[in-house]
FIVEXZA-110106 format. One record per residue: x, y, z of N, C-alpha, C, O, CB in turn; residue in one letter. Coordinates in steps of 0.02 Angstrom, whole numbers, plus 50000, padded with zeros to 5 digits. Glycine has a CB too. Layout:
BEGIN
XYZXYZXYZXYZXYZa;...
***
This chain:
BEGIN
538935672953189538555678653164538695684753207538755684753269537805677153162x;538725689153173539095697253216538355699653230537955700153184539695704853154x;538225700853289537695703453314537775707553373538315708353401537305698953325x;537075710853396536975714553464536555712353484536245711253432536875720853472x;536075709453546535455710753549535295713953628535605711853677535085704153528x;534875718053633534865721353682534185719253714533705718853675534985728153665x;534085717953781533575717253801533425723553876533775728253896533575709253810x;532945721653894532925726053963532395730153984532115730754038533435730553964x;532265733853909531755737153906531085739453951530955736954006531645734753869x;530855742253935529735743953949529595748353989529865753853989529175737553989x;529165746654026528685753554035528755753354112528645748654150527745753254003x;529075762254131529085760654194528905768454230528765773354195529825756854213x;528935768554285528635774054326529165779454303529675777854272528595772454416x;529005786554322529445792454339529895792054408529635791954463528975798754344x;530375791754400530755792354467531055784754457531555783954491530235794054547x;530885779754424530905772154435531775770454374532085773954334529885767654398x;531835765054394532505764454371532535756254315532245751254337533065764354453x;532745756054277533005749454233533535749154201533765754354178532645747554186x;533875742854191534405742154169534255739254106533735736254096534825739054210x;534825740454054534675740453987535345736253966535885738853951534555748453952x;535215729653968535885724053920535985724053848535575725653806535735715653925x;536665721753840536725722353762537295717353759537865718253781536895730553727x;537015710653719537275705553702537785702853652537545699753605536885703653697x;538475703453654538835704253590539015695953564539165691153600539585709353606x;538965695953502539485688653469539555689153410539175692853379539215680753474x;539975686253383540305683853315540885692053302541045694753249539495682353236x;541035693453360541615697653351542075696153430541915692253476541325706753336x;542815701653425543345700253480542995706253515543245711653501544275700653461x;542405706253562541965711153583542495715953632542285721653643541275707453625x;543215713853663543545719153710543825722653650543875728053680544145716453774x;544025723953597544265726353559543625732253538543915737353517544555721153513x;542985733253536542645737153526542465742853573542675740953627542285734253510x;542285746853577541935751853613541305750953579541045749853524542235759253612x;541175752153653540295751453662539875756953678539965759353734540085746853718x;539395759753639538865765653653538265764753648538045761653600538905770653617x;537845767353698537015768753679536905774553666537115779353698536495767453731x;536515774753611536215779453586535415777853607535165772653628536405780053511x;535155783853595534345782153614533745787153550533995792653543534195785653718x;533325786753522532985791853482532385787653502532185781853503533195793353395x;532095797753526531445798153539530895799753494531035802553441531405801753583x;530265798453509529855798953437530035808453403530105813553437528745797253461x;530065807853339529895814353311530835817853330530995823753333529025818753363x;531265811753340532125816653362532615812353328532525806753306532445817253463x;533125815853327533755812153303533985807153356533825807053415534355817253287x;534355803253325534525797753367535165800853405535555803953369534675790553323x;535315800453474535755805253512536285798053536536165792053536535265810853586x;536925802153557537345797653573537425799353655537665804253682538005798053526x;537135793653684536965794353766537565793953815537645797653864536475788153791x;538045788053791538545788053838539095781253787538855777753742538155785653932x;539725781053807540075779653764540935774953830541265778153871540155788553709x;541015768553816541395768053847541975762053799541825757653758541055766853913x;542495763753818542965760953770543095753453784542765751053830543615764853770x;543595748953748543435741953749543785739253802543595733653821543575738453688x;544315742253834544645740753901544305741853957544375737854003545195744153910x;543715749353968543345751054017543315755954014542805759354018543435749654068x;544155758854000544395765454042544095771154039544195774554090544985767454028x;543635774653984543615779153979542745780053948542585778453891544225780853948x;542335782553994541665784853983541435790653966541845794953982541365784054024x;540985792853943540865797453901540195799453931540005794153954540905795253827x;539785803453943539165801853952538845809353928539275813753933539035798954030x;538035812453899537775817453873537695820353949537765817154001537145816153821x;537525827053942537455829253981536855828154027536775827954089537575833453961x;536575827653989535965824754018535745818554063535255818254100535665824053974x;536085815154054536155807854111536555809454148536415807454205536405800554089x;536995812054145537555811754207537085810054271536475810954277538035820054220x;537615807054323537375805654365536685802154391536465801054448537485809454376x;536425800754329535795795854330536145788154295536115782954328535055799654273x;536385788454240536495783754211537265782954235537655787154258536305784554139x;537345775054220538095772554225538155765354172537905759754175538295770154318x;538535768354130538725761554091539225758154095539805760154099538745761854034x;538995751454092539695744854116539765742254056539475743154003539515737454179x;540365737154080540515730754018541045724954039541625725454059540875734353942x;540595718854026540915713754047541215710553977540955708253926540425709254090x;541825711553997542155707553915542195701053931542125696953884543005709753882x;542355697754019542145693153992541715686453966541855680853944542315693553998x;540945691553986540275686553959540155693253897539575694753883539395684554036x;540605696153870540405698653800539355701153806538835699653778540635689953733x;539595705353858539065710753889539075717353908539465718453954538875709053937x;538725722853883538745728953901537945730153942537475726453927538925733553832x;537885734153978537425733354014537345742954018537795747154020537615727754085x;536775743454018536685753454045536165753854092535565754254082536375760153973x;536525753654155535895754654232535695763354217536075768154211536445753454345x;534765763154211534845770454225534255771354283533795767454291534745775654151x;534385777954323534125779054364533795785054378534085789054341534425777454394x;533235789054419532895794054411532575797054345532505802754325533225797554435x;532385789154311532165791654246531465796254247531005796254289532065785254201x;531525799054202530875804454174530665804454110530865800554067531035811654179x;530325807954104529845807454018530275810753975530145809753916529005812054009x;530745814253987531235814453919531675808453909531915808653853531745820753922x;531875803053947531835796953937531625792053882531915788053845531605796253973x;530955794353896530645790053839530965789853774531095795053743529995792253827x;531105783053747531395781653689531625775753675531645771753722531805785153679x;531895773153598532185766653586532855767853606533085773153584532125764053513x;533205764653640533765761653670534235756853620534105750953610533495757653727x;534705759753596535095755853544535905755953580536235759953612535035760153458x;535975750153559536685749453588537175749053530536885747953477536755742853636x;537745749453526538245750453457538995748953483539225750653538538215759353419x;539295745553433539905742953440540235746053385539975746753330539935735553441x;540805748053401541515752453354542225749553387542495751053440541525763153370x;542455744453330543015742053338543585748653363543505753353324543155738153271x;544095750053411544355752953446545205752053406545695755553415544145750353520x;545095745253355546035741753344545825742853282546285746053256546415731853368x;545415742053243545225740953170544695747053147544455751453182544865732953161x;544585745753075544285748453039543575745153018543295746852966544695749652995x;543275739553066542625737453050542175742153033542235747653060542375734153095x;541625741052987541225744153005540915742553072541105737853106540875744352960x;540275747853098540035747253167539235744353156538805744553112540085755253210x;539355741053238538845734953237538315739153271538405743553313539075727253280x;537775737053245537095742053288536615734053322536525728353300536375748753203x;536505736353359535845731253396535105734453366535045739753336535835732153503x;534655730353379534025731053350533695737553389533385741653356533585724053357x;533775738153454533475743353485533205742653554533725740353578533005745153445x;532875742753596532575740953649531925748053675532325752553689533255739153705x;531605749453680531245752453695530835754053783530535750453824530995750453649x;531025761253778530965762053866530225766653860529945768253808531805767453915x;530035768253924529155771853904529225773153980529295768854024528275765553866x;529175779653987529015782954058528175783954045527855787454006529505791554075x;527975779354096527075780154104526905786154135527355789754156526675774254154x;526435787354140526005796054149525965793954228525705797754269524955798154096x;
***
């Protein structure tokens, strides 16, 4: 079964840091590029950071730089997004997404994961 599932999620301080996994199978997962996107209540869903299926090449919004860093292990067919000095524009569902890099698949979305900067 071609899936994502992302775990990692919840509720955490200002200034405080979590890492956000994303679980791939029933595809050749190094052949994809991997992205999180994130949408916050009441916004479009934004494309956060973006890295291709070899490694080489990351992408990231302007807005994380230097807070966030996204990895990927092809080979436990894992993408992982450490982020750090989070804040309340933060807050949001956490979606991870796969785009075949060799082919014309369509693209795989994960269910979501949800982050919450507490007051």
């Amino acid at each position: 079964q071609v899936q994502l599932v992302e775990s990692g999620g919840g509720l955490v301080q200002p200034g405080g840091s979590l890492t956000l996994s994303c679980a791939a199978s029933g595809f050749t997962f190094s052949q994809y590029a991997m992205s999180w996107y994130r949408q916050a209540p009441g916004k479009e869903r934004e494309l956060v950071v973006r890295i291709t299926g070899a490694g080489g090449v990351r992408n990231y919004v302007d807005s994380v730089k230097g807070r966030f860093t996204i990895s990927r292990d092809n080979a436990k067919n894992t993408a992982a997004l450490r982020m750090n000095s989070l804040g309340p524009e933060d807050t949001a569902v956490y979606y991870c997404k796969a785009d075949c890099d060799v082919c014309d698949a369509t693209a795989i979305w994960g269910q979501g994961t949800q982050v919450t900067l507490s007051s």
